[in-house]
N, C-alpha and C positions, 0 to 999 in steps of 0.2 A: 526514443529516449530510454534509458538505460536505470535503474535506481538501485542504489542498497539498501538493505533494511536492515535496522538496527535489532540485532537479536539478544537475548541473555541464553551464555553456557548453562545447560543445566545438568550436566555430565560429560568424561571426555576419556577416551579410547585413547590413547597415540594421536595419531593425528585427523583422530574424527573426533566428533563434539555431534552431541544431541541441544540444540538451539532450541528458546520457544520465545515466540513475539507474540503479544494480543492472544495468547490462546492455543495458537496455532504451533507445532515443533517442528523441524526437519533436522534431518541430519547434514553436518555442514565436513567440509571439508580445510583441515587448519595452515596445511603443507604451505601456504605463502606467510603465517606467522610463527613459522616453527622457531625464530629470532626471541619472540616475548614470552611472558610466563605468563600464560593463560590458566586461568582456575576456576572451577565452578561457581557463576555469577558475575563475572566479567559480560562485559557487551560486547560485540563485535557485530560491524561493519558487514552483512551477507550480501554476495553479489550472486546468482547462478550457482547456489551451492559450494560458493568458498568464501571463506571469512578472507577480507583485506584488509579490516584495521581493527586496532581494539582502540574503544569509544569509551569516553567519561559518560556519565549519568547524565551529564547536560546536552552534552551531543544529541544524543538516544533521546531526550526528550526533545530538541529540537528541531531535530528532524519528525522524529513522531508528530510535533505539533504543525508543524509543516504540511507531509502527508495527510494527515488530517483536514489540515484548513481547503488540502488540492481535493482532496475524496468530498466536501462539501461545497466549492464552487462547482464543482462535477454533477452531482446529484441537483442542486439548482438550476444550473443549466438544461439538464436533461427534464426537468421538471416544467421547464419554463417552454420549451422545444414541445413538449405533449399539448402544455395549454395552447399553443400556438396553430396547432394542427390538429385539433380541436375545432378552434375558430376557425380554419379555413374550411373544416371538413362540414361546420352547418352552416360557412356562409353558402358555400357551395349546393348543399342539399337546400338551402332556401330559395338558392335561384332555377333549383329546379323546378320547385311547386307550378305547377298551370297558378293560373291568377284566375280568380271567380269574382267578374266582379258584374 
């Protein structure tokens, strides 16, 4: 599966833009919106280092709350998966014990 991430311009060359999402910056590439007027603070759509849409505010957060919600089923999961192998790694070391009886 494939995802965009929703960035904000935070400067812009020609047809390069410096993006930053969450913290994070890359340099993005605009050449498929050279059509819109893109301007510092604008969102766009990042896919593999090229912008393919410019996003409303709502978007950007909906998506963001999305990825979000999937980065915390994920992290549950994974959390739920340890406890699991857990339990089998001392049911297992309990049937190893000799029995003293």
């Amino acid at each position: 599966m494939c995802l965009g991430i929703p960035m904000r311009i935070i400067a812009v060359n020609g047809y390069s833009a410096t993006c930053e999402a969450k913290g994070i910056s890359r340099d993005v590439n605009l050449f498929l919106l050279q059509h819109e007027d893109l301007n510092i603070g604008d969102l766009v759509m990042v896919h593999v280092g090229n912008a393919i849409q410019k996003m409303s505010e709502d978007d950007a957060k909906l998506a963001w709350d999305t990825y979000d919600e999937i980065f915390e089923l994920e992290k549950l999961a994974k959390e739920k998966s340890a406890r699991e192998n857990n339990t089998r790694e001392n049911q297992r070391a309990s049937n190893l014990k000799p029995d003293h009886a």
